[in-house]
C-alpha positions in Angstrom: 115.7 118.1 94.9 117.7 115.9 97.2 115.7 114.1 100.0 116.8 116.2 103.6 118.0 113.7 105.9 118.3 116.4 108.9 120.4 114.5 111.3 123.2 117.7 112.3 123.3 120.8 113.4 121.5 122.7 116.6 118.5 120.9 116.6 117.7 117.5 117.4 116.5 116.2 113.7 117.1 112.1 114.7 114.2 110.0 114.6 112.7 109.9 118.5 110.2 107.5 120.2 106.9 109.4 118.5 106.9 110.6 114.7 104.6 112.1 112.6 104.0 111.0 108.9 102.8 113.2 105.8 102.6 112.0 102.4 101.8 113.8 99.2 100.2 112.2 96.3 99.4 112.6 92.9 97.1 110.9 90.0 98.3 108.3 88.0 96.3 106.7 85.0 94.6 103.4 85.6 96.0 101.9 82.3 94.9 103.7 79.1 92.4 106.0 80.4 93.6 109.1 82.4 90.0 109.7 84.1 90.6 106.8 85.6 93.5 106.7 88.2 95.4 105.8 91.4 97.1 107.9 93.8 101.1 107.1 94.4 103.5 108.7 96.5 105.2 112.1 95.4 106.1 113.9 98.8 107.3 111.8 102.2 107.7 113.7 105.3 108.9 112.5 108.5 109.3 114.9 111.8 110.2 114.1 115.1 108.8 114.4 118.5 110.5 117.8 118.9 108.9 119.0 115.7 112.4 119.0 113.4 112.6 117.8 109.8 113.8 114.2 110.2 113.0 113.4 106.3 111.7 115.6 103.6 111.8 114.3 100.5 110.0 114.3 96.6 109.1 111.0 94.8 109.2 110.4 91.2 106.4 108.2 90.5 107.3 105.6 87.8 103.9 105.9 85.6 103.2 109.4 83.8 101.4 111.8 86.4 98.3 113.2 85.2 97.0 115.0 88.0 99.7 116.6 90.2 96.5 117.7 92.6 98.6 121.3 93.2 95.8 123.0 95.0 95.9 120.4 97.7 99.6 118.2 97.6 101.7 121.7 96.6 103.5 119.4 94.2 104.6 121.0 90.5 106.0 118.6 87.8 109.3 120.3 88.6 109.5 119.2 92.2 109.6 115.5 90.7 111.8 115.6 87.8 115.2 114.9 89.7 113.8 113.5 92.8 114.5 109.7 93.9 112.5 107.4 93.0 110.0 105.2 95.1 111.8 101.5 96.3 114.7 104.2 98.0 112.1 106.3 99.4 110.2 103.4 100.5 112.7 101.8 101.9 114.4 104.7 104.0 111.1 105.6 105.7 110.3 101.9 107.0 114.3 102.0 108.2 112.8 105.5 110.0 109.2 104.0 111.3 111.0 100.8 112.7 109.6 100.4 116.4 108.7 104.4 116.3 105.0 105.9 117.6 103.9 107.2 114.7 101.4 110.2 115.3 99.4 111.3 112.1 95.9 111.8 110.1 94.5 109.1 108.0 97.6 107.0 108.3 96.0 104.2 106.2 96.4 106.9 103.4 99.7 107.0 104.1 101.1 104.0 104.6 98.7 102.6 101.2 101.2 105.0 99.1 104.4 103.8 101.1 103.4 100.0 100.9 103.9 100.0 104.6 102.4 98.4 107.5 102.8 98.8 111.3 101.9 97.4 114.0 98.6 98.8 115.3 99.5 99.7 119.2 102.0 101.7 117.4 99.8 104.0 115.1 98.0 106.9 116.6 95.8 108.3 113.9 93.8 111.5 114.6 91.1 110.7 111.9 89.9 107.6 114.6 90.9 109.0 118.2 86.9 109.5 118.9 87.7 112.7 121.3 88.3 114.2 117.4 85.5 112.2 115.3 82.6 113.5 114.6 80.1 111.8 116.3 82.9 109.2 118.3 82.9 107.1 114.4 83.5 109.8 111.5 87.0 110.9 110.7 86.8 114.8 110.4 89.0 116.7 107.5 92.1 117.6 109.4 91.4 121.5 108.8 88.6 121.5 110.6 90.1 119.6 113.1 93.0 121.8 113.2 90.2 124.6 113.4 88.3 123.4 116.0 91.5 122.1 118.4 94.1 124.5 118.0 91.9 127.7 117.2 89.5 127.7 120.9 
């Protein structure tokens, strides 16, 4: 799969002031053993303030995957095969987050797997906005959230 670079058509798909961040990841082993691994990149998604695809793209990870994590990431060995790997990726979504609001869930998760950092006054991370914690400290699991917020 080619990475979508939405930036045509009827909808406004350009990066705006705020975007939202998703990464996938799967398991990589830790050297020899495979019950020991890492998570890397394998799916980054960027959308824009209006809620349009501004990037949508696969990973390939350079070490051998041993736990796509399906159930949870929706990524299949097939989604990776062709896809581009990492340094592009990497490098396309900090041209992307440059200066940009970035609006997402456990960002530090995120940006560990893109090797990115941003300035703080620029992240806004619902797993620490305390209106969302648990008790004003504990990140809650985004479904819940999600549950909670958008469901009442």
């Amino acid at each position: 799969m080619q990475p979508i670079l939405a930036n045509k058509g009827l909808f406004n798909c350009s990066a705006t002031k705020y975007v939202a961040v998703d990464c996938e990841m799967v398991g990589v082993a830790i050297g020899t053993n495979t019950n020991r691994q890492k998570s890397v990149l394998a799916r980054a998604t960027v959308v824009n303030e209006h809620l349009n695809v501004v990037y949508d793209t696969f990973v390939r990870p350079e070490e051998k995957v041993v736990d796509f994590r399906t159930w949870v990431s929706g990524v299949r060995p097939r989604h990776l095969n062709k896809a581009p790997r990492f340094e592009e990726v990497k490098e396309k979504i900090a041209e992307l987050l440059r200066d940009k609001i970035i609006v997402g869930h456990a960002l530090n998760n995120d940006f560990k797997v893109l090797e990115h950092s941003h300035p703080q006054h620029l992240i806004r991370d619902t797993a620490k906005y305390p209106p969302f914690t648990k008790d004003g400290k504990s990140a809650r699991s985004l479904k819940n959230l999600s549950k909670d917020i958008l469901v009442s």
